[in-house]
N, C-alpha and C positions, 0 to 999 in steps of 0.2 A: 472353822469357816474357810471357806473355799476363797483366794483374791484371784483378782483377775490375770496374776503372773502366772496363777499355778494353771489355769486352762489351756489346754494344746489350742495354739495359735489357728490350726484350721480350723475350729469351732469359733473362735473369737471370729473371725474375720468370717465367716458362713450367717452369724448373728448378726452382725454390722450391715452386712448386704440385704439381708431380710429384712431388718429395721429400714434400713433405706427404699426399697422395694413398697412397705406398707406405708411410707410417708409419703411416697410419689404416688399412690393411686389411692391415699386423700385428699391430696392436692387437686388431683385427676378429677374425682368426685366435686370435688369444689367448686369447680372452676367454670361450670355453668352460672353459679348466682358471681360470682367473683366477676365473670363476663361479661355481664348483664348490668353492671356499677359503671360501665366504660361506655364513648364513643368512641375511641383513639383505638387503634391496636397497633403494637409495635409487635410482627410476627418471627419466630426465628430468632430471638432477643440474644440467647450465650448470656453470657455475664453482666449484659448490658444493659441497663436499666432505668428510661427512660421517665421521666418526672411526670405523671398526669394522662399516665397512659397503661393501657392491659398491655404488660410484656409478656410475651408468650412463647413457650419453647417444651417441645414432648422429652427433653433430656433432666428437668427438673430445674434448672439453672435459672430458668425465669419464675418471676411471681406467679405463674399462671401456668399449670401444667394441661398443655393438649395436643393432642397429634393434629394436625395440620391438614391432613390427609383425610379427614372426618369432617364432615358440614361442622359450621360454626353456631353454636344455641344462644346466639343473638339478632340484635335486629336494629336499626337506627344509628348506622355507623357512620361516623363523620370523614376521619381518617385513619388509611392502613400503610404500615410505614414499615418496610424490612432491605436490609442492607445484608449483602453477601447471602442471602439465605437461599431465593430461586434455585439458585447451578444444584444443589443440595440436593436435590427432587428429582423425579422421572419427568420429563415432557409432561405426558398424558397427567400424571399426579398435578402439576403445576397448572394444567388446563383445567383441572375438578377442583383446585384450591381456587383460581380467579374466578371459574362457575360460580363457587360458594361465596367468594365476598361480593361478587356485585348483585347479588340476592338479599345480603344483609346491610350492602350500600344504602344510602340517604341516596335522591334524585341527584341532590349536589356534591355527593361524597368521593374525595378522589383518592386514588391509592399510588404511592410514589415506590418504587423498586429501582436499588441498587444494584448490581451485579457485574462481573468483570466481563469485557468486550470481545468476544473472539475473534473480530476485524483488527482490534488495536494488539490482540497478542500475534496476529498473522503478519498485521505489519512490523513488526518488532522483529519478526522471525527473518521478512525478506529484508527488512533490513539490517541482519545480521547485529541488531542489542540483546546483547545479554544479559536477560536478569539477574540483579543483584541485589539480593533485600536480606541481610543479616539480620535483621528483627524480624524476621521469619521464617530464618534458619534457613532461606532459601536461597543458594546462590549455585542452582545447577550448571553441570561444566559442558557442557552443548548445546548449538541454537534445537535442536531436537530433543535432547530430553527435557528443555523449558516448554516447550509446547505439548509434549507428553503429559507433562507434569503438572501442567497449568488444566489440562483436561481431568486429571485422573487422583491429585491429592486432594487433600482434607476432607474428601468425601465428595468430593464433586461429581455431579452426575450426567448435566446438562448444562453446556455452556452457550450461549446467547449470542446474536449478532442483533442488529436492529431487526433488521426484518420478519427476523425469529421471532422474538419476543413480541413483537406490533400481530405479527401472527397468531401466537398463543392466544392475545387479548385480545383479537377479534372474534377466536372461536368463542371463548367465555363470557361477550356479548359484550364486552367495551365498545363505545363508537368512538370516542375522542382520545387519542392517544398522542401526546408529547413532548417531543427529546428536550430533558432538561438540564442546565448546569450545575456542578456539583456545589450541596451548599445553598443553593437558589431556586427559588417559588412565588409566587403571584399568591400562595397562601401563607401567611405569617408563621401557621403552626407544623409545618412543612421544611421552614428556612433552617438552617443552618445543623441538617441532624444528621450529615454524613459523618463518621468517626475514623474512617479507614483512610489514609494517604490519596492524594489525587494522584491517581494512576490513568488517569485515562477512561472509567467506569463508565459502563452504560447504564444511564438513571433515566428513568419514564416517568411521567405523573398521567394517569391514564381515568376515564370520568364513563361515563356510561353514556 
C-alpha cells in the first residue's frame, strides 16, 4: 500500500488544488438557495464573518461563494454591508454591482460601503504624513511611493473620493446618498460593523 509520503509531492499538491477547486464550485452551486435564507449581505466578507448575515466573497473564504460581478439570485434585501471591498473592482464592474443590488433592494433597503478616501490620502501626501502601519506591513519610505501604493496594492483597483463614489450610485439608480461616521447609523443593524482602524474611511449609506 501506497502512504501518502511515498507520493511525489507535485501530484499530492495538484490533488489538493482540485479537491479545493471542486468544493468552491459546490459552494458556487449553492449559493443561490443559501442566498435566498438572507435579507443581510455582507459583500466581499475575506475571513470575516459577520453573525446573521450572507457573507459573500468569490475567493471561497466566505460562507457563501459568488462572483460579485454576476446579478444577485435574490430578492427582498434589507441590508448590504461591505467594508474595503469597492477599490477591489473596475468602475464600470462597481456601477453593474450597485445596478444589481438596488434591483434586489427592499423600497427601504439601504446599502452602507466602506472604502479608503482618495482626498484624505492626497491630503496626507501634501501634507507630507507618512504612512506608517506595521500591522500592515506597510510602512513605505516616500511621500510618493505611499500614494503609489495606496492606488495599486492588495489588489486595488479603483480608489474613491466622494464625489466619485456619490457618482457611481447615481448612475446605478440611488437617489439618496449619505456621508456617514465610522461606526454610526440611524439603523441599528448598520451600527457599529466597521472592523478596520479609523483612518479617515469614506463610508456612504446610500437608499434608492
Amino acid at each position: 500500500m501506497r502512504t501518502l509520503s511515498s507520493i511525489p509531492g507535485g501530484i499530492v499538491r495538484r490533488s489538493v488544488r482540485y479537491g479545493h477547486r471542486i468544493r468552491t464550485r459546490l459552494r458556487r452551486l449553492s449559493a443561490p438557495r443559501q442566498l435566498r435564507q438572507h435579507d443581510k449581505l455582507h459583500l466581499g466578507c475575506g475571513p470575516r464573518h459577520l453573525g446573521g448575515w450572507a457573507n459573500v466573497d468569490v475567493t471561497g473564504q466566505g460562507e457563501i461563494v459568488w462572483d460579485l460581478r454576476r446579478p444577485l439570485p435574490v430578492g427582498g434585501i434589507r441590508f448590504v454591508y461591505s467594508e474595503h471591498f469597492v477599490e477591489h473592482i473596475e468602475r464600470d464592474e462597481a456601477v453593474r454591482l450597485l445596478t444589481n443590488l438596488r434591483k434586489v433592494l427592499r423600497d427601504d433597503g439601504v446599502v452602507r460601503i466602506s472604502t479608503p478616501d482618495l482626498a484624505v490620502i492626497i491630503d496626507e501626501y501634501r501634507a507630507g504624513i507618512l504612512a506608517d502601519m506595521p500591522e500592515y506591513d506597510w510602512q513605505p519610505s516616500s511621500l510618493c511611493r505611499m500614494v503609489n501604493d495606496s492606488m495599486r496594492l492588495w489588489g486595488h483597483r479603483f480608489i474613491y473620493d466622494e464625489d466619485e463614489l456619490r457618482a457611481v450610485l447615481a448612475e446605478a439608480g440611488f437617489g439618496r446618498v449619505e456621508r456617514v461616521a465610522y461606526n454610526r447609523s440611524e439603523c441599528p443593524e448598520l451600527n457599529n460593523l466597521e472592523s478596520r482602524p479609523d483612518l479617515g474611511d469614506l463610508i456612504i449609506e446610500a437608499r434608492i
